[in-house]
C-alpha positions as CSV (number, residue, x, y, z in Angstrom):
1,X,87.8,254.6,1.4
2,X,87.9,251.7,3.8
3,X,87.6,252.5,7.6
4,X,91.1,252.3,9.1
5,X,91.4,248.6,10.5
6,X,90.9,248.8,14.7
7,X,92.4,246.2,17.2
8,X,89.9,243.3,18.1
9,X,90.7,244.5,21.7
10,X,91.3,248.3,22.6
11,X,92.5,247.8,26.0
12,X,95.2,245.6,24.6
13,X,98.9,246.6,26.5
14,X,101.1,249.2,25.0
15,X,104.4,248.7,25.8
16,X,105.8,252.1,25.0
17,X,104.5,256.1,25.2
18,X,105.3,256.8,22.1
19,X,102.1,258.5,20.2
20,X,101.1,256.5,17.3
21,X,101.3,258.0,13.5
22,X,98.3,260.2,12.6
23,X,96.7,257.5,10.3
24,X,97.2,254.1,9.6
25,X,98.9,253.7,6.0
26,X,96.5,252.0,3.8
27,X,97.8,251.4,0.1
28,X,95.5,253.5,-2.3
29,X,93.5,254.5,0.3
30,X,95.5,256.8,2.4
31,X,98.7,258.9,1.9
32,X,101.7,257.0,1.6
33,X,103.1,258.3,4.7
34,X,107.2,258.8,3.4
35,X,106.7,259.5,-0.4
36,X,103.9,261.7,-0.5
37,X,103.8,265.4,1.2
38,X,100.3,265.1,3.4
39,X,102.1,261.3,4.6
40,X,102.6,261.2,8.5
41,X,106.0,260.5,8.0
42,X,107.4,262.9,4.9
43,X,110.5,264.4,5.4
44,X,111.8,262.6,8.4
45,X,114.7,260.3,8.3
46,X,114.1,256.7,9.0
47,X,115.4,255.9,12.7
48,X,118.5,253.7,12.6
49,X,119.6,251.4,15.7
50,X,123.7,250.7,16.1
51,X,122.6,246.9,17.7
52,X,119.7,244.8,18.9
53,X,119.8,242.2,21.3
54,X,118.1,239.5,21.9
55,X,118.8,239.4,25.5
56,X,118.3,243.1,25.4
57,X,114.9,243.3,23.9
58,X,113.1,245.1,26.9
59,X,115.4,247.3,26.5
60,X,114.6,248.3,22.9
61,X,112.1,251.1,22.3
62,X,112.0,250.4,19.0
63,X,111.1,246.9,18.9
64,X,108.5,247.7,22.0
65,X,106.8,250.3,19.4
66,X,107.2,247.8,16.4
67,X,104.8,245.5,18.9
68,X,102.9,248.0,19.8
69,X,102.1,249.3,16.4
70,X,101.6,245.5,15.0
71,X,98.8,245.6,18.0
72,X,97.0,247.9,17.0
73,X,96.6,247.8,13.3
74,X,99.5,250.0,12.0
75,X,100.6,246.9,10.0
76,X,102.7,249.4,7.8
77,X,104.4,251.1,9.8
78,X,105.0,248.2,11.9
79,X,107.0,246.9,8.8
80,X,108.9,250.4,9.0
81,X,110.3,250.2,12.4
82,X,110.7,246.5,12.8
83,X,113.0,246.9,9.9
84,X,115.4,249.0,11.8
85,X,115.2,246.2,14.4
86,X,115.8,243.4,11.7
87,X,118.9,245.2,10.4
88,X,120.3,246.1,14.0
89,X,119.8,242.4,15.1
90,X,121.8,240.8,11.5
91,X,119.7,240.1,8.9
92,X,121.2,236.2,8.5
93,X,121.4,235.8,12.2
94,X,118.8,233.8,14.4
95,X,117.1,237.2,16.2
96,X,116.9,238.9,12.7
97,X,115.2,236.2,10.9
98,X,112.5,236.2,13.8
99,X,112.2,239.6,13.9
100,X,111.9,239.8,9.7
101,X,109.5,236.9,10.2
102,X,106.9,239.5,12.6
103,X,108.0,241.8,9.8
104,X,106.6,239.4,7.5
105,X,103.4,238.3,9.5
106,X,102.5,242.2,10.1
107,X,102.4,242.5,5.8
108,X,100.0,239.7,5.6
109,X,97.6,241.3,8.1
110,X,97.7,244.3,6.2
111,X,97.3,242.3,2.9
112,X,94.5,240.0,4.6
113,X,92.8,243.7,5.9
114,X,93.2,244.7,1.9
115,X,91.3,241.7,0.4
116,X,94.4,239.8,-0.8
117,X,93.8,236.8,0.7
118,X,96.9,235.1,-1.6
119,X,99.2,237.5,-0.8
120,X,98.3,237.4,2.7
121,X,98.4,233.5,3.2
122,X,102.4,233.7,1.2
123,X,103.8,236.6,3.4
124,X,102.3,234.6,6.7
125,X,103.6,231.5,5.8
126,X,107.2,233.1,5.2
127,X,106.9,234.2,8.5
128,X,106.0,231.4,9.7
129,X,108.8,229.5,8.7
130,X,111.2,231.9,10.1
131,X,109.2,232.6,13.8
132,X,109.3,228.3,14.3
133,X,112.7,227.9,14.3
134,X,112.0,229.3,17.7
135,X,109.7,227.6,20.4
136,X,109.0,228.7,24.4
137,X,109.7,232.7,25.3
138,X,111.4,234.8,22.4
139,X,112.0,238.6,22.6
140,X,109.3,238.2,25.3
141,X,106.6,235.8,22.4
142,X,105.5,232.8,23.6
143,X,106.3,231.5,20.3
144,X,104.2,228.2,20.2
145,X,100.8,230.1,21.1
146,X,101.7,232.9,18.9
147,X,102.5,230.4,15.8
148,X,99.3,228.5,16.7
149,X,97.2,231.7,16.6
150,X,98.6,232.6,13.4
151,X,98.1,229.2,11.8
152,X,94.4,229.4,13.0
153,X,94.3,232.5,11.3
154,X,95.1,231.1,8.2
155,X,93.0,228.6,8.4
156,X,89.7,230.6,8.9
157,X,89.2,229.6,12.5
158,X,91.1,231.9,14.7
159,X,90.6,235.7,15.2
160,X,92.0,238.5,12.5
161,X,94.3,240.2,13.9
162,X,96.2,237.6,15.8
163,X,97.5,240.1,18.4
164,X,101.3,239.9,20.1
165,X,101.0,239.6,23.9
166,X,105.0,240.1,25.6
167,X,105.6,238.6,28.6
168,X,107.8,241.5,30.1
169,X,109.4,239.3,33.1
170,X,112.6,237.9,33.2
171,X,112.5,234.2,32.2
């Protein structure tokens, strides 16, 4: 089994209390945390959200989590609960296709921590082309130096994991 994947910096910000899952999921390496009876999550009911905001998004737990799990290295369950988001906020509309995009970029850092560097440069491209419709602040990103970070990334010289720093004041 590979180690669990760790955050390049431990002291990053969380930006909610909410205890993370007992393991990270790691396809074939750990439980699969819904399907399987030992996973973290079996037997509870995905969490649904009624409406997401853009304008609202300090306000969301759920996408504050989602963040927090992206940073530090639950890229699965990331996927999970920015999916709620993605579906709260209109899957077609502007504030779902950015969130689906960090959906997106959080499965190619998984993929990238699995060896499948193909699959990992696809799935952050996607996102990619959905997080730069955007530019400036967006649900608290600084979109441009997130994007850049990514695309450095992909390009073998910037830092794996590009992590997701919000800027929690008011702009």
């Amino acid at each position: 089994m590979v180690d669990p994947p760790e955050p390049r910096d431990p002291t990053w910000p969380r930006y909610t209390k909410r205890p993370f899952p007992a393991y990270r999921y790691l396809p074939g390496q750990t439980p699969h945390p819904v399907r399987d009876p030992c996973g973290h999550s079996y037997g509870q009911a995905p969490a649904t959200l009624s409406h997401f905001s853009a304008d609202r998004w300090r306000d969301s737990d759920d996408y504050l989590y989602g963040v927090d799990l992206f940073n530090f290295a639950y890229w699965w369950e990331c996927h999970e609960v920015l999916e709620g988001v993605w579906v709260a906020a209109g899957r077609r509309s502007d504030t779902g296709s950015f969130v689906r995009g960090l959906i997106q970029i959080s499965a190619a850092h998984l993929k990238w921590h699995l060896g499948e560097e193909g699959a990992a440069r696809s799935l952050a491209e996607r996102g990619l082309s959905r997080i730069e419709r955007r530019s400036g602040l967006y649900l608290g990103i600084d979109v441009d130096a997130f994007t850049a970070r990514v695309r450095a990334a992909l390009a073998g010289s910037g830092e794996r994991p590009v992590l997701i720093r919000l800027h929690l004041e008011p702009s």
